[in-house]
C-alpha positions in Angstrom: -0.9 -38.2 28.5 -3.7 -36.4 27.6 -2.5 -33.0 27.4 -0.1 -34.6 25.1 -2.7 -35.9 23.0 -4.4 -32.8 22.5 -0.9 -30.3 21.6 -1.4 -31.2 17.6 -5.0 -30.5 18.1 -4.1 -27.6 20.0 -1.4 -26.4 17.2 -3.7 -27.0 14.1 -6.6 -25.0 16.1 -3.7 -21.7 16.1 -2.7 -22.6 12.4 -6.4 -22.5 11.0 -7.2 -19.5 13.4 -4.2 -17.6 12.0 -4.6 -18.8 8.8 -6.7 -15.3 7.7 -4.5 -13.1 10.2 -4.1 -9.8 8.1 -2.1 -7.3 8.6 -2.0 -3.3 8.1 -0.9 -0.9 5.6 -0.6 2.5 5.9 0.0 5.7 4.1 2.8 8.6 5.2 4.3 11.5 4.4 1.0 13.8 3.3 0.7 16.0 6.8 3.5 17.1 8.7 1.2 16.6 11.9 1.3 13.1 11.9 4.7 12.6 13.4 7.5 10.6 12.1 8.2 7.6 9.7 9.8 5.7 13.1 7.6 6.4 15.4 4.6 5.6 12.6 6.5 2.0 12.6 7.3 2.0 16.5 3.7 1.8 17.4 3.8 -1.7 16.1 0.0 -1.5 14.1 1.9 -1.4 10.4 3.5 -4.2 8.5 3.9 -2.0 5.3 4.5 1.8 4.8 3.9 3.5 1.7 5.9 6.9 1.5 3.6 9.4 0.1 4.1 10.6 -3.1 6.3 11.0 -5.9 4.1 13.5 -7.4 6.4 13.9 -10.9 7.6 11.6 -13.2 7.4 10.6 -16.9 7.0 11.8 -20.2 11.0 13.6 -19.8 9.9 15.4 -16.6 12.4 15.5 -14.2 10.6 13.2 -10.9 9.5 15.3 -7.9 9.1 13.7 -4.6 6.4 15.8 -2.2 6.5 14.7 1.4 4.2 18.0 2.2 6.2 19.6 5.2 8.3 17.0 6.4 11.6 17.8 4.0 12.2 19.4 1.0 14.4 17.2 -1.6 14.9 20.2 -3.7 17.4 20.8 -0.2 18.7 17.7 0.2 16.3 17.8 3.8 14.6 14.3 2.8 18.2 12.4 3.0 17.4 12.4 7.0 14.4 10.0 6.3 17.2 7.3 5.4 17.6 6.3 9.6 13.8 6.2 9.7 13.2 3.8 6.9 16.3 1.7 8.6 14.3 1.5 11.6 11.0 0.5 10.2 12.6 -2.4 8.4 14.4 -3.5 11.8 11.2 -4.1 13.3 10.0 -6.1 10.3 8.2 -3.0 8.0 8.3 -3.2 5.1 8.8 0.4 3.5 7.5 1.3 0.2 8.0 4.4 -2.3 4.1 5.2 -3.6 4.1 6.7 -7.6 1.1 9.3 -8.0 -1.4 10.4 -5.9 -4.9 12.4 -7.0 -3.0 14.6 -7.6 0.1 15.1 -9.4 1.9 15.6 -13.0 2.6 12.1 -13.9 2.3 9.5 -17.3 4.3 7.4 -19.2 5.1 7.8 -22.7 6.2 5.2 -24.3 7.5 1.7 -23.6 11.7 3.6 -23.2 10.2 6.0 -21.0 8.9 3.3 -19.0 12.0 1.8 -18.5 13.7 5.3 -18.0 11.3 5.3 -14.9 12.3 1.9 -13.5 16.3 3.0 -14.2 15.2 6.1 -11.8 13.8 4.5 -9.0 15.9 1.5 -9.0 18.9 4.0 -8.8 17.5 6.4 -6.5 15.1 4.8 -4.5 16.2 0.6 -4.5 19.0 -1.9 -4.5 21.0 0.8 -7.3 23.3 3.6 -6.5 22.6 7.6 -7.3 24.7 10.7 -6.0 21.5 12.2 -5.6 19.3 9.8 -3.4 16.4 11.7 -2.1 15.5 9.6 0.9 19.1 8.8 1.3 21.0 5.7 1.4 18.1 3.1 2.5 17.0 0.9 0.7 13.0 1.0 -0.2 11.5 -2.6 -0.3 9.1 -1.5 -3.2 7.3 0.4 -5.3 3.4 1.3 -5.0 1.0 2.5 -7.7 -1.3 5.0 -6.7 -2.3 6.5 -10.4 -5.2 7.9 -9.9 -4.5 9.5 -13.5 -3.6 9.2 -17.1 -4.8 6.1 -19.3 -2.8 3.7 -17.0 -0.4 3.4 -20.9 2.9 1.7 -20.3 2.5 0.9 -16.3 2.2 -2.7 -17.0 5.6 -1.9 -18.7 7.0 -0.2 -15.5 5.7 -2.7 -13.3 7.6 -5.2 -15.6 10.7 -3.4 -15.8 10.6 -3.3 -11.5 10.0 -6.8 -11.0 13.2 -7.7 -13.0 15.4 -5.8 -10.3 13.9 -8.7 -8.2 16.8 -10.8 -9.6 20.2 -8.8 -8.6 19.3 -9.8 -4.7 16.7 -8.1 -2.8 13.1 -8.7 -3.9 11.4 -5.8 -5.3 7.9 -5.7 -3.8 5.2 -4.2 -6.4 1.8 -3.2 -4.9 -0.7 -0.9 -6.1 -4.4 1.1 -4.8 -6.7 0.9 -7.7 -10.2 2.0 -7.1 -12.6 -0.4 -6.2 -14.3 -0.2 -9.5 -13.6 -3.2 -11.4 -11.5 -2.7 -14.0 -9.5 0.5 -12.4 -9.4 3.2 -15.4 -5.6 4.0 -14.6 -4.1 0.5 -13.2 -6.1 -2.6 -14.9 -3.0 -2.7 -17.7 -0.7 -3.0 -15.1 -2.4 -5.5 -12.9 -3.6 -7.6 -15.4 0.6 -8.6 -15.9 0.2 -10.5 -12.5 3.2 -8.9 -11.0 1.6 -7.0 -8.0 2.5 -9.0 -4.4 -0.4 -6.7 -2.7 -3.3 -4.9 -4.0 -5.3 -2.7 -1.7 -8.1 -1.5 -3.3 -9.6 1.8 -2.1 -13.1 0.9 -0.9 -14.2 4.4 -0.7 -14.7 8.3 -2.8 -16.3 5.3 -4.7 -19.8 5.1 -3.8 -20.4 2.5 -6.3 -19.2 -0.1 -4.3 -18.3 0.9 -1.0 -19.5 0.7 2.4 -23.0 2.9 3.2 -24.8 2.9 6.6 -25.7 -0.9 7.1 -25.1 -2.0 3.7 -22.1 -4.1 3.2 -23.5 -5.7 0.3 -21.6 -3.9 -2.6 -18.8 -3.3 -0.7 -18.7 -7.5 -0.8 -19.6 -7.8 -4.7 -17.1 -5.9 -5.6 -14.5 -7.3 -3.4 -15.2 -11.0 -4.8 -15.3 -9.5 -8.3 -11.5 -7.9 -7.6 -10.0 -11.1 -5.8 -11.5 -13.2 -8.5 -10.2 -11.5 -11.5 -6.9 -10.4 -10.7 -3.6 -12.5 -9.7 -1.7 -11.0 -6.3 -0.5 -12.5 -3.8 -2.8 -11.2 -1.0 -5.6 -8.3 -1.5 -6.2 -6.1 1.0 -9.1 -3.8 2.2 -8.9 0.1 1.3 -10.3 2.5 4.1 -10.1 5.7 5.2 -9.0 6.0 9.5 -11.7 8.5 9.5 -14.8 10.3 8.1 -12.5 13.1 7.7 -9.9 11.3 5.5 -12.1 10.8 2.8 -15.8 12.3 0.9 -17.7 8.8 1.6 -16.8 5.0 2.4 -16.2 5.4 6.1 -16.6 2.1 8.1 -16.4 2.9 11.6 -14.8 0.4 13.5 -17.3 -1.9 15.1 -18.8 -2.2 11.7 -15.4 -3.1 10.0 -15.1 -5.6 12.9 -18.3 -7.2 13.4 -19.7 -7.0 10.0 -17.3 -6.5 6.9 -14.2 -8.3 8.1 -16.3 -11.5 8.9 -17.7 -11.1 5.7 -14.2 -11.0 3.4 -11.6 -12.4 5.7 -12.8 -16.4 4.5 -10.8 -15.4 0.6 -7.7 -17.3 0.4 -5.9 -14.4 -0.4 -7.2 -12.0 2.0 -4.2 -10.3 3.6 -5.4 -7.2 6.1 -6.8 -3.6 5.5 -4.9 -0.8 4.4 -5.3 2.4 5.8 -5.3 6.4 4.5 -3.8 7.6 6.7 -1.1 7.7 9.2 -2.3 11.2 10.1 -6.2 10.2 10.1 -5.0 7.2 11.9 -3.7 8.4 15.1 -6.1 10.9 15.5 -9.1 8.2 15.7 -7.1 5.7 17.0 -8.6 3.4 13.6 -5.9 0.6 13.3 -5.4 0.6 17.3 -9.3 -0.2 17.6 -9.5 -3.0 14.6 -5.9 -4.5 14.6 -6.7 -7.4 17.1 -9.5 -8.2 14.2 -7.7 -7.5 10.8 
C-alpha cells in the first residue's frame, strides 16, 4: 500500500527533475576530420544538427553551399549527404541548414530578395522540389541564422517568409546564433519578429559577456538580459568543445557543470547548450563529459 502511495510522489519528483533537461546542439560540416553527419547523430549526444554553411546568398548571387572537404555541390558530391540526414532524423535529430558563417558573401537586398531566398531554400533545401537539390532529396527540418555580417536588413523578412512554409505540412524550425551581446548587430531585426523556436547564443569571441576564469557573473547578466527580452521557445547556451575552437569563452567542463549550468538551468525557457563544434567535440570529448548535466 505504501509503495502505492508514494508512485505520484515518485512521478512528480521525475517531472520536476526533468522539467530543465536540455539538450545539445551541434555544428557540422566545417572540417572533413570530424567524421560523418550519421555517425555525428549515432553517438546519441545531439538532438539538433546545424549543417555548416551556406556561405552565398542574396543580393542576386547565386547561393553557394561550403561543406569544407566533405563534398563539392558544384559536382553534385553533396547529394550523398541525403541518407545521412535520413538517418539523423530516424533517431529523433533534428537536421538544420545554417545561413552565413564569419565568413562568407551574404545580405539581403530588399524585402523581394528576401522572399527570393525563402523560394530557394524551401525548393532546395525543405518540404519544395528542385532538380538541383544540393543535399539531395531529404528533407531539412529548418533553417538557422548564423549572420555574423551585414546590417541584419530584411532577415526578419526571411525569417517571416520561412515560417509560412510551416503551413503546407511539415513545421519549418527557425533558430538562430546571435552573439551574446544584447541587441546582436546582424540578427536583433529578425529576432525581435518572435519567430525563432531556438536561439543559441554564442557565449564566447565575446569577452563582454562571456565566461573568464572563475567569473560567471557576466556570462549570467547577459543570459537573463537575452531570455528576458526576446520571445523563443527555448534558449540555449553557446560554447565552444574546446579552447581551440574559439579566441576566448572556453568553460571547461566541470565549470559548465558545477558552476554555470546551476546557475541558468532555473529559466523557464532554458533548453540545453549548443556546441561549435562536432570536430572540436570529439576530440575533447566536451558534450560526452557535460551531457548527463545539460
Amino acid at each position: 500500500m505504501a509503495s502505492k502511495l508514494l508512485l505520484p510522489f515518485l512521478l512528480l519528483l521525475a517531472l520536476v527533475a526533468g522539467s530543465h533537461a536540455g539538450s545539445i546542439a551541434v555544428y557540422w560540416g566545417q572540417y572533413t576530420a570530424e567524421g560523418s553527419l550519421a555517425s555525428a547523430c549515432a553517438t546519441g549526444l545531439y538532438s539538433y544538427v546545424n549543417i555548416a554553411f551556406l556561405t552565398t546568398f542574396g543580393n542576386g548571387q547565386t547561393p553557394v553551399l561550403n561543406l569544407a572537404g566533405h563534398c563539392d555541390p558544384s559536382a553534385g558530391t553533396c547529394k550523398g549527404l541525403s541518407s545521412d540526414i535520413k538517418s539523423c532524423q530516424s533517431r529523433g535529430v533534428k537536421v538544420l541548414l545554417s545561413l552565413g558563417g564569419a565568413s562568407g558573401s551574404y545580405s539581403l537586398s530588399s524585402a523581394a530578395d528576401a522572399q527570393s531566398v525563402a523560394n530557394y531554400l524551401w525548393n532546395n533545401f525543405l518540404g519544395g522540389s528542385s532538380s538541383s537539390r544540393p543535399l539531395g532529396a531529404a528533407v531539412l527540418d529548418g533553417i538557422d541564422f548564423d549572420i555574423e555580417a551585414t546590417n541584419g536588413a530584411h532577415f526578419d523578412d526571411l525569417a517571416r517568409d520561412l515560417s509560412q512554409f510551416s503551413s503546407r505540412g511539415k513545421k519549418v524550425y527557425l533558430t538562430a546564433a546571435p552573439q551574446c551581446p544584447y541587441p546582436d548587430a546582424h540578427l536583433n531585426t529578425a529576432l525581435q519578429t518572435g519567430l525563432f523556436d531556438y536561439v543559441w547564443i554564442q557565449f564566447y569571441n565575446n569577452p563582454s559577456c562571456e565566461y573568464t576564469s572563475g567569473n560567471i557573473a557576466k556570462l549570467t547578466s547577459a543570459w537573463k538580459t537575452w531570455t528576458s527580452s526576446v520571445k523563443a521557445t527555448n534558449f540555449f547556451l553557446g560554447v565552444p568543445a574546446s579552447s581551440a575552437a574559439a579566441g576566448s569563452g572556453y568553460i571547461p567542463p566541470n565549470v559548465l557543470t558545477s558552476q554555470v549550468l546551476p546557475a541558468i538551468k532555473g529559466t523557464a525557457k532554458y533548453g540545453g547548450i549548443m556546441v561549435w563544434n562536432r570536430y572540436y567535440d570529439e576530440q575533447n570529448n566536451y558534450s560526452a563529459t557535460v551531457k548527463s548535466s545539460v
